[in-house]
C-alpha positions in Angstrom: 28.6 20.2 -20.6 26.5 17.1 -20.4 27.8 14.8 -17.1 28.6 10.9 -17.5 24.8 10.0 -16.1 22.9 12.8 -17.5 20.3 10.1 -18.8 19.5 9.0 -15.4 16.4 10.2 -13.7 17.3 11.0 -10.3 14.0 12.1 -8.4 13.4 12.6 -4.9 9.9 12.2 -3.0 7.7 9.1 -3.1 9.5 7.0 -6.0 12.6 7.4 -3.9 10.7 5.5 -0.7 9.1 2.9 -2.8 11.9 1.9 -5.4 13.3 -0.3 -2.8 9.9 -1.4 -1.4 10.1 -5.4 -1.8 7.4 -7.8 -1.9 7.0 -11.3 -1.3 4.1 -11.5 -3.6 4.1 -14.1 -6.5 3.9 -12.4 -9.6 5.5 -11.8 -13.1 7.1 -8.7 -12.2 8.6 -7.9 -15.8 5.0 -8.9 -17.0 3.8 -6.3 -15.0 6.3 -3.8 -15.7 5.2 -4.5 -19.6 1.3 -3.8 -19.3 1.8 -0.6 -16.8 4.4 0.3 -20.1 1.6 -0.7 -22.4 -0.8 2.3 -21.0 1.5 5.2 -20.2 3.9 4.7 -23.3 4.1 7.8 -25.6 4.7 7.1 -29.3 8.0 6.9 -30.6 9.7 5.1 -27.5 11.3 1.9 -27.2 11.4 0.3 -23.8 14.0 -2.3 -22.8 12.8 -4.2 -19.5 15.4 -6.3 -17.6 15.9 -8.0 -14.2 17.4 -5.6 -12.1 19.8 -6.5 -8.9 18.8 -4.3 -5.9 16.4 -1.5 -7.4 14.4 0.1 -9.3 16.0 1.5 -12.0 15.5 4.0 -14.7 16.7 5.2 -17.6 15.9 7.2 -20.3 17.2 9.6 -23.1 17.0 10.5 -26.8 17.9 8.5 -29.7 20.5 10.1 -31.7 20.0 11.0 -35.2 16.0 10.5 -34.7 14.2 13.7 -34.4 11.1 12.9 -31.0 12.1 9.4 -30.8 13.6 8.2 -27.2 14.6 5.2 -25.7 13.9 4.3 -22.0 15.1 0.7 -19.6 13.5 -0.2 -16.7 15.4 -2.4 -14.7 12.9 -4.2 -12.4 14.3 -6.2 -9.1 12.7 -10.0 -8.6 11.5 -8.4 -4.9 10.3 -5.3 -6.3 6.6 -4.4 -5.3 4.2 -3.5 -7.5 3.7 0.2 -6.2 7.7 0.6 -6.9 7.3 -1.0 -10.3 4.2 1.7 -11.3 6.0 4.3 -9.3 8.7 3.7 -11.5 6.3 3.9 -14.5 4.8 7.1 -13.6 7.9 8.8 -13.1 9.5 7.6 -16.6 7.0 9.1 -18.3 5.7 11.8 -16.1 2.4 10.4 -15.4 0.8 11.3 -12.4 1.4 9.4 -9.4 -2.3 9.1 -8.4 -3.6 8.0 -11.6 -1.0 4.9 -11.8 -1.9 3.8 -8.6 -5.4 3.7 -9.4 -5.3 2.2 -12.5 -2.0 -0.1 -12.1 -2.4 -1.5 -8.8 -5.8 -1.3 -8.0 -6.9 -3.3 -11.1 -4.5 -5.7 -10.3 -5.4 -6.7 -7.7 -9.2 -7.0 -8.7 -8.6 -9.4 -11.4 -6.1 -11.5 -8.8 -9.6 -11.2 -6.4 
């Protein structure tokens, strides 16, 4: 029987370690949060992206009554880092880890250079 938070990724490891990694870094967090989205988002998946109080914090599950579609939220804190927000990425969609580094944060920050 499915429990109350079945829908709620709950992952140990490096995620766990940088979810509450804060930053005082000036950036558009959720505008970030949008483009790493933008490049690792299957088809058939709507993303909600929000402020989030604490944490990093994700959410995902099917939509009922459409066959491969899914929804996902991503609920990104105004301190959050930008290795927890692509963390949080990789791990909604099972990206790997190394890859969204790479690609998120390093080519942030050579367009911010």
């Amino acid at each position: 029987m499915a429990q109350p938070d079945d829908h709620i990724l709950d992952r140990a490891g490096e995620r766990d370690l940088a979810e509450g990694e804060a930053s005082d870094e000036r950036f558009d967090r959720t505008e970030f949060a949008l483009r790493a989205l933008d490049l690792v988002r299957p088809p058939r998946t709507i993303v909600a992206v929000c402020e989030g109080a604490r944490r990093m914090r994700v959410e995902r599950g099917r939509r009922w009554g459409r066959q491969g579609e899914s929804w996902a939220m991503l609920a990104v804190p105004r301190h959050a880092s930008r290795r927890a927000i692509a963390l949080a990425v990789a791990e909604l969609f099972d990206v790997p880890r190394a890859w969204v580094l790479d690609v998120l944060v390093g080519r942030t920050h050579e367009s911010v250079q």
